[in-house]
N, C-alpha and C positions, 0 to 999 in steps of 0.2 A: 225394489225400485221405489224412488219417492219422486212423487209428484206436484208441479205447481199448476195450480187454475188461476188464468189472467179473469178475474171478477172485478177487477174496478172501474170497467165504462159507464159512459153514461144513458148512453141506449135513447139516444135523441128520436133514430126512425120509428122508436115501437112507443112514444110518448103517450098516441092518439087512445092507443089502447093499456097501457102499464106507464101511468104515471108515476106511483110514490113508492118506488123500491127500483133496485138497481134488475137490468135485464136479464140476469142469471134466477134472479128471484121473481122472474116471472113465474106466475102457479099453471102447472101442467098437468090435468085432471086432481086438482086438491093439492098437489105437491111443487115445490120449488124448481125451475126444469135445473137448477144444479143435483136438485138427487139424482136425477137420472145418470150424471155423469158419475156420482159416486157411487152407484150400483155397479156400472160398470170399472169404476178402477177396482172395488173391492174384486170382482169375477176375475181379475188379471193381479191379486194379489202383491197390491200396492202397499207399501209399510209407513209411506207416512206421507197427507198431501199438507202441502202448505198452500194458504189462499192469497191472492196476492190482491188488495182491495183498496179503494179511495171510494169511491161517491155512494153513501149512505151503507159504511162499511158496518154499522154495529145491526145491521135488519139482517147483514148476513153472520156474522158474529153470536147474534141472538138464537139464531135459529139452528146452526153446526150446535153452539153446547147443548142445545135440548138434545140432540140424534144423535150427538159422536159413541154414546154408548152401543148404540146400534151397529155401528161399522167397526170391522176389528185395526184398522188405520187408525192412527195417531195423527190429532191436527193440530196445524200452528197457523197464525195470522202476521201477516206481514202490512201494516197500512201505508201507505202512502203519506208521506205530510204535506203532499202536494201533488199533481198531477204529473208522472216521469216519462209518459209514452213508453210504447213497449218493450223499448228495452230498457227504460230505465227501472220501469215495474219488475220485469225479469231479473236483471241485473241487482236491485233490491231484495229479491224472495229468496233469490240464489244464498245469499248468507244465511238464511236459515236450517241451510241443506246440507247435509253430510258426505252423501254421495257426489263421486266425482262426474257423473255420467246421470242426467235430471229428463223426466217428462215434463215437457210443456204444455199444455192444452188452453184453448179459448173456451173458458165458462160459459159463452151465449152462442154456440154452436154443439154439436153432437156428431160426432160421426165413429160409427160403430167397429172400427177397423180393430186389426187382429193386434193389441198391442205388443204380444211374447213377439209373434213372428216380425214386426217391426225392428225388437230389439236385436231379433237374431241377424236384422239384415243390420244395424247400426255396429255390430260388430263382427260382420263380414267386412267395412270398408274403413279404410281410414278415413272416417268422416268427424268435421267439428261437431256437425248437426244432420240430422235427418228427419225428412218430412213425411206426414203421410199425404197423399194426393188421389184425388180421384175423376175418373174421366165424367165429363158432363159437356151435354149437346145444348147449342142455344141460347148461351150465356150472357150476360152482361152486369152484373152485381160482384164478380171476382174476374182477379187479373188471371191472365193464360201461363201456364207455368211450362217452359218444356227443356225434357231431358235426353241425355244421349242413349247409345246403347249400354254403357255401364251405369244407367240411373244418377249420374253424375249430374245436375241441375244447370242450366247452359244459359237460361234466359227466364226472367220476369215482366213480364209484358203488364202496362198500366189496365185498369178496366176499360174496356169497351166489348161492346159485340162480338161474341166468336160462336161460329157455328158447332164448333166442335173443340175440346179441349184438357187440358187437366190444371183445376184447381188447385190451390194450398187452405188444406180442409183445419187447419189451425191444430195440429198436433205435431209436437216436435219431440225428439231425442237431443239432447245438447252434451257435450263436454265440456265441462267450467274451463277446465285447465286449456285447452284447446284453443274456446273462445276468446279468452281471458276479458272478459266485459270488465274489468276493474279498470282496464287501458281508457275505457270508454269515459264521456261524463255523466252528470248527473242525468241530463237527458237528452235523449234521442231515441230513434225509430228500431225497433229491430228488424222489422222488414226491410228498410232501405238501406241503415248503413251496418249490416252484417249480413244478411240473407241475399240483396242483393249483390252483393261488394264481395264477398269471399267467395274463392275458387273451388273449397272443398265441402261442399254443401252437398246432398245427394234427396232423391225425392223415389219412394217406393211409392207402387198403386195400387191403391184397393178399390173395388167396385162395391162397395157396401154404401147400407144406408149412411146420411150425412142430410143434417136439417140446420137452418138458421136461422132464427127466431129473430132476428134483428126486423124485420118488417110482418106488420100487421097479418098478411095474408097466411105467410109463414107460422106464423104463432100458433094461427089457426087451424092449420096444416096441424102442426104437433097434438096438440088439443086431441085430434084423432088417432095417429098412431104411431106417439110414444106406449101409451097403454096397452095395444097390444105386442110391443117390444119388451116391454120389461114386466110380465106375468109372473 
């Protein structure tokens, strides 16, 4: 399986505390919180990630070629020559990729979900794309995501207050050929006009840990226990 990480935001909320490096290069106990994701794709025996990046691409660039010896993965850089939103970043990194069938993930998020058993559910169904999701009480920082009885994804509901619900924890399974994003332009949203907009989308749930680093408190959260997650 090969993999892309969306690393090119700019991570405006976490400015107060991570100013001069992109929010994936936030340090989380001594290290970049993108190791952490890469510890974990190496555990699910990932063959190659490609990093999809724009706002202060070479601090992430600089720091992959010190470590890539370290991970038995094979990495490539895809930069942005301008800001594509996400699916234009997507849709970009996709060319580097050989496989017809790609992981997505969000660089300044974590969530620990089962990636094989993921895969094994993205080829149980005839899906373009498959989500990981997971239930959370109380919410108002992510939209409410819900699905039918065959996980089939029915609705996207905007951010607001929900007492109880299931997030899109920013992990995906895609199909190129499926999607066809070359249909697409240069830019636009992947959330809105394909996640929302297509009928064959599907969302499995995991109840595993999931952290967002995107806000100060959170950061701070991780700070405590990613380190004992990845001993």
């Amino acid at each position: 399986m090969e993999a892309i990480i969306l690393a090119g935001g700019l991570g405006t909320r976490l400015r107060s505390v991570v100013s001069d490096r992109p929010k994936c290069m936030a340090e989380v106990e001594g290290k970049p919180f993108l190791y952490y994701w890469l510890r974990l794709l190496e555990r699910y025996g990932v063959s190659k990630v490609i990093f999809s990046l724009g706002y202060k691409a070479e601090s992430i660039t600089k720091w992959c070629d010190g470590i890539r010896k370290d991970f038995p993965f094979s990495m490539e850089y895809k930069t942005e020559p301008e800001p594509l939103g996400t699916g234009g970043a997507i849709k970009y990194s996709l060319t580097a990729s050989s496989d017809n069938e790609v992981l997505i993930i969000n660089g300044d998020s974590l969530f620990l979900l089962d990636i094989r058993d993921l895969e094994r559910k993205y080829n149980s169904c005839k899906a373009s794309a498959v989500l990981g999701l997971k239930p959370m009480k109380d919410f108002s920082r992510y939209g409410n995501v819900t699905i039918n009885k065959e996980n089939k994804i029915i609705n996207f509901e905007e951010k607001k207050f929900c007492s109880e619900g299931l997030i899109n924890c920013g992990v995906y399974i895609v199909n190129k050929e499926k999607l066809n994003l070359d249909a697409f332009p240069e830019k636009f949203s992947f959330e809105k006009e394909v996640l929302e907009k297509r009928k064959d989308i599907y969302g499995f749930v995991y109840d595993d840990y999931f952290i967002d680093i995107g806000i100060p408190e959170d950061y701070m959260k991780a700070q405590k226990e990613l380190p004992l997650l990845f001993d």
